[in-house]
C-alpha positions, -999 to +999 in steps of 0.1 A: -068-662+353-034-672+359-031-663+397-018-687+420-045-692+448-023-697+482+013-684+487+041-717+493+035-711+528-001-711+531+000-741+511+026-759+539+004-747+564-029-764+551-009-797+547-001-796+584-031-820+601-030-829+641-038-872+643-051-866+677-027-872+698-010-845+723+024-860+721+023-861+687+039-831+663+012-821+633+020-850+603+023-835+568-003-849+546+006-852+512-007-823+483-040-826+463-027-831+428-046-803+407-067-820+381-057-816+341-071-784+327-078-778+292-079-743+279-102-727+255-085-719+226-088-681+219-071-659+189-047-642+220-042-678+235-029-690+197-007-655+196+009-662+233+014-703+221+037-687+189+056-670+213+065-697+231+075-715+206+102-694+196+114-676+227+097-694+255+109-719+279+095-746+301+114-752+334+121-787+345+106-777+375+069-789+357+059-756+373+069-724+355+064-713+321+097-685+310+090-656+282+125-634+270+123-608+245+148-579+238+118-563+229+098-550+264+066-538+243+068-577+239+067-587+269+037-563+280+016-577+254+024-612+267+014-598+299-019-586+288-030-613+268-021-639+297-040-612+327-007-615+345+006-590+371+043-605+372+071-578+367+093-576+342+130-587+347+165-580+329+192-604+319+228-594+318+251-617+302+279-595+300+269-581+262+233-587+258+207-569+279+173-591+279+142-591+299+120-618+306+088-626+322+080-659+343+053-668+360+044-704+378+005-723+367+010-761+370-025-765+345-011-743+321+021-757+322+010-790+317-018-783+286+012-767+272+028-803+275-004-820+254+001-797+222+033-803+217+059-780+239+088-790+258+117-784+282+147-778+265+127-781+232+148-757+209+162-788+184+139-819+192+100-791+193+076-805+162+037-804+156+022-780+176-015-793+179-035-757+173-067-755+156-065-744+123-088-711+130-066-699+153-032-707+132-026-673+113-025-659+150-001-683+164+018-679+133+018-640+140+036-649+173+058-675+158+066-641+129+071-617+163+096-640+180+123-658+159+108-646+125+118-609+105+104-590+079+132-578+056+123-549+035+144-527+011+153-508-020+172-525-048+194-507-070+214-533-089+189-541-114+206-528-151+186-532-180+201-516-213+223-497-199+202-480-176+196-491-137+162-494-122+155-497-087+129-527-073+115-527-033+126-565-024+103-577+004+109-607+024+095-627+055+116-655+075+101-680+099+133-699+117+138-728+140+163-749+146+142-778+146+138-795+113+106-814+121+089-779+132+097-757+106+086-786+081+052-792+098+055-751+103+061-750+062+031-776+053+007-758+077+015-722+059+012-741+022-025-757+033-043-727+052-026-695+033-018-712-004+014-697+004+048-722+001+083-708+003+118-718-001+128-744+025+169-729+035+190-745+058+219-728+074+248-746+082+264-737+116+303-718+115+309-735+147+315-771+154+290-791+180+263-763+170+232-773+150+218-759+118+189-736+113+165-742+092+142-712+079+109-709+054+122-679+033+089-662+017+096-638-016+079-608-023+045-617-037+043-648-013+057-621+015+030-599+010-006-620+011+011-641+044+013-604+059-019-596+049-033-626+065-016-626+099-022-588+100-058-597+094-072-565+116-060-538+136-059-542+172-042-576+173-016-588+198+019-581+180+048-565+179+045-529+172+081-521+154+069-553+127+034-548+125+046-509+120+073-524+091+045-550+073+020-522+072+048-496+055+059-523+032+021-533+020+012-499+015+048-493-005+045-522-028+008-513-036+018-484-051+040-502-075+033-493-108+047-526-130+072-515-158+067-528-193+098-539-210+105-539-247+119-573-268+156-567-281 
C-alpha cells in the first residue's frame, strides 16, 4: 500500500530521454508530478492519524512522514496498520533511548496536509478534519501517544476517625497546542457526552510553552475507556489497553459505601 514503485535511481534513469541527436548527451526531462490522492478513511487509518498527532512528524522534505515511540510494540502496530516493511530504528541522545519508524509516500504525505497536520506542528496543530465515526479510534491513538491512564489506591480519605481507601482513576489527553486540545476537548464533549477539566501547565523554564491537558475524573475516565476500548482486537498499546481493562474491571467491583448524618 505504501511501497514506493521505482528506487531514486530508476526514477533518474527514466527521466533520461535521447532528443535525437548523436552529439547530443541524454536531456533530463522534468518528473510527472503524482496526482492528489485521497484515502479511505478506515478505523486503523483514524488510529495511525492519532498517532501522528502526538508523536509524529512531517519532514520539510514534503516527502517523509516520521513515527517515535519509546514503546517498540508501538511502533509494530503502526507498522501493521500502515502494510509497511521499513525497519525499526533507535535514537540515542545521550539519556534517552527511542526508536522510530520513517517511511517516504508523497500522496500520503500530502492528504495528511488536507486534514490538518503539519511540519513542525507541535504548538501551532488544530482541527484535525476526521469523520466523526472514526473519532473514538483516532482518539485511542491520540490516548496511546501523549495521553496516560493514571490509576491508584487512595488511602487518605478519614471519615470519623477511621480511614477508608478509594481506587482514583484518571485519563489525560495533552498537547501543547491550545487550539487542538480545545477542538480535541469539544469533539470528546459532543460524540462521548464526556467533558473534563481544561488544565494548563505553566512551563519551569523560560522561552518554553505551556501544556495544556483535558484531565478526565473517575466516572468521566471510565465510560471514555469504555468507548475507545470499544472491542478486543483493536490497534493500541498493549501495556494501556492492559491498564484500562484492569482498572474497569476494578472499579466495577466497587461496592458504594453508605455514610451516616452526624
Amino acid at each position: 500500500m505504501w511501497r514506493n514503485w521505482h528506487t531514486r535511481s530508476t526514477q533518474n534513469a527514466m527521466t533520461a530521454r535521447s532528443c535525437g541527436f548523436k552529439s547530443h548527451h541524454a536531456h533530463k526531462m522534468p518528473k510527472a508530478k503524482l496526482p492528489a490522492k485521497s484515502f479511505k478513511w478506515t478505523s486503523d487509518l483514524a488510529y495511525i492519524v492519532g498517532l501522528l498527532v502526538t508523536d509524529g512528524c512531517l519532514s520539510n522534505d514534503g516527502r517523509h512522514i516520521i513515527m517515535r515511540s519509546s514503546d517498540i510494540d508501538l511502533l509494530s502496530t503502526f507498522k501493521k496498520c500502515l502494510k509497511l516493511g521499513n525497519k525499526i530504528g533507535k535514537t540515542n541522545n545521550g539519556k534517552i533511548i527511542s526508536h522510530r519508524v520513517q517511511f517516504g509516500n508523497v500522496q500520503f504525505y500530502r492528504w495528511l496536509l488536507t486534514i490538518g497536520l503539519t511540519p513542525a506542528k507541535s504548538h501551532t496543530i488544530g482541527v484535525i478534519k476526521i469523520p466523526d465515526k472514526f473519532f473514538k479510534d483516532f482518539l485511542r491513538g491520540h490516548l496511546d501517544g501523549d495521553g496516560s491512564i493514571i490509576v491508584y489506591k487512595d488511602l487518605n480519605n478519614k471519615y470519623r476517625g477511621r480511614t477508608y481507601s478509594n481506587n482514583r482513576l484518571y485519563v489525560r489527553f495533552i498537547s501543547a497546542s491550545k487550539t487542538h486540545i480545545l477542538w480535541l476537548r469539544q469533539k470528546i464533549k459532543k460524540l462521548a457526552s464526556v467533558d473534563g477539566a481544561l488544565v494548563v501547565s505553566k512551563p519551569i523554564l523560560e522561552n518554553r510553552a505551556p501544556i495544556w491537558e483535558i484531565k478526565l475524573a473517575k466516572k468521566e475516565s471510565l465510560k471514555i475507556l469504555k468507548w475507545v476500548y470499544y472491542k478486543s482486537d483493536l490497534p493500541s498499546l498493549k501495556r494501556k489497553k492492559i491498564k484500562a481493562t484492569k482498572a474497569i474491571e476494578m472499579i466495577a467491583k466497587e461496592k458504594r459505601r453508605t455514610y451516616t448524618r452526624i
